[in-house]
N, C-alpha and C positions, 0 to 999 in steps of 0.2 A: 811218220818221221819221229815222233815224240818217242815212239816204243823206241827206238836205234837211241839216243841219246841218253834216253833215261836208264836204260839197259847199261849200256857204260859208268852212268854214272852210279848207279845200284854196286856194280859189281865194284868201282873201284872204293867206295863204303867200305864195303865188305873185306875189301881185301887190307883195306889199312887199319878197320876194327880188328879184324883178326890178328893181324902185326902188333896192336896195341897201338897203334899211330894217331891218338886221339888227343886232341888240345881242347880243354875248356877252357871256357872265359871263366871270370871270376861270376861273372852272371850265370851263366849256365851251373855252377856250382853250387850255386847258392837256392837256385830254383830246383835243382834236384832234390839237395837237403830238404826244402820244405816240402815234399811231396810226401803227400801221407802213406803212401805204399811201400818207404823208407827205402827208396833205393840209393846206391851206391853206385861208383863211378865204372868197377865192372858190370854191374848189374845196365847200366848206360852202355857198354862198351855191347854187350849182350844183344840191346835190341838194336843199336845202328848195325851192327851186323846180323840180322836177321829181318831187317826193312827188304820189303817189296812195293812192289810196285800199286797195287791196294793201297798200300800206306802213302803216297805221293799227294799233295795237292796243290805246288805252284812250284815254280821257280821263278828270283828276280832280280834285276843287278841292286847290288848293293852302293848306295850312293856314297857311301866313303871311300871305300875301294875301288867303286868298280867292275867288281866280281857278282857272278851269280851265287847265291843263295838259293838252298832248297828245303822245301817244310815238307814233313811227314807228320803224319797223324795215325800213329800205329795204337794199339790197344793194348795196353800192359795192367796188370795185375786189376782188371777191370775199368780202369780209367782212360780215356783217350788223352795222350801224352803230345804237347805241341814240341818235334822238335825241328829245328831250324841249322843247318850245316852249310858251311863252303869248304870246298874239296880243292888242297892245297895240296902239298908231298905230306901233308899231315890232313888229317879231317879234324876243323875245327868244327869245336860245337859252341853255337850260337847263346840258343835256349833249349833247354826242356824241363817244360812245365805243365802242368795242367792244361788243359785245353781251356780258353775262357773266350768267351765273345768280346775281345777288344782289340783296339787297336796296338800291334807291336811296334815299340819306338825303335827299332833297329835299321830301320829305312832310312 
């Protein structure tokens, strides 16, 4: 059952990275900048559209909204990159940053 869900929700990633349908937060912008591997917001745009399924490791509702939340942990320019998405008519992006053993205050 998980592969049919995730499968939709991969593809509709994909289909609104590709449109360019991508809203960061101002966090998510700011945690990009600091990444040492100096990416940029297409460079962002780049790997939510080329998330699979590998890359996947939870989804959850989000207590302010409501809404599910989805974290990927794909591998870019050698680093494992946390990022965190809810999938509206736009893909908003949560975080992505670093990967670090803490707890995310976005819950």
């Amino acid at each position: 059952m998980r592969q049919r869900w995730l499968a939709a929700v991969l593809e509709r990633i994909h289909e609104l990275a590709s449109q360019g349908r991508l809203h960061f937060t101002l966090k998510a912008l700011r945690e990009l900048a600091a990444l040492d591997i100096g990416l940029d917001e297409e460079d962002a745009r780049h790997v939510l559209a080329n998330l699979n399924a590998r890359d996947f490791v939870e989804r959850a509702v989000s207590k302010k909204a409501g809404e599910w939340m989805y974290v990927f942990k794909p591998r870019v320019g050698g680093l494992i990159v946390y990022v965190k998405v809810i999938v509206r008519s736009n893909c908003v992006v949560i975080s992505f940053h670093e990967e670090e053993d803490q707890i995310d205050e976005d819950n």
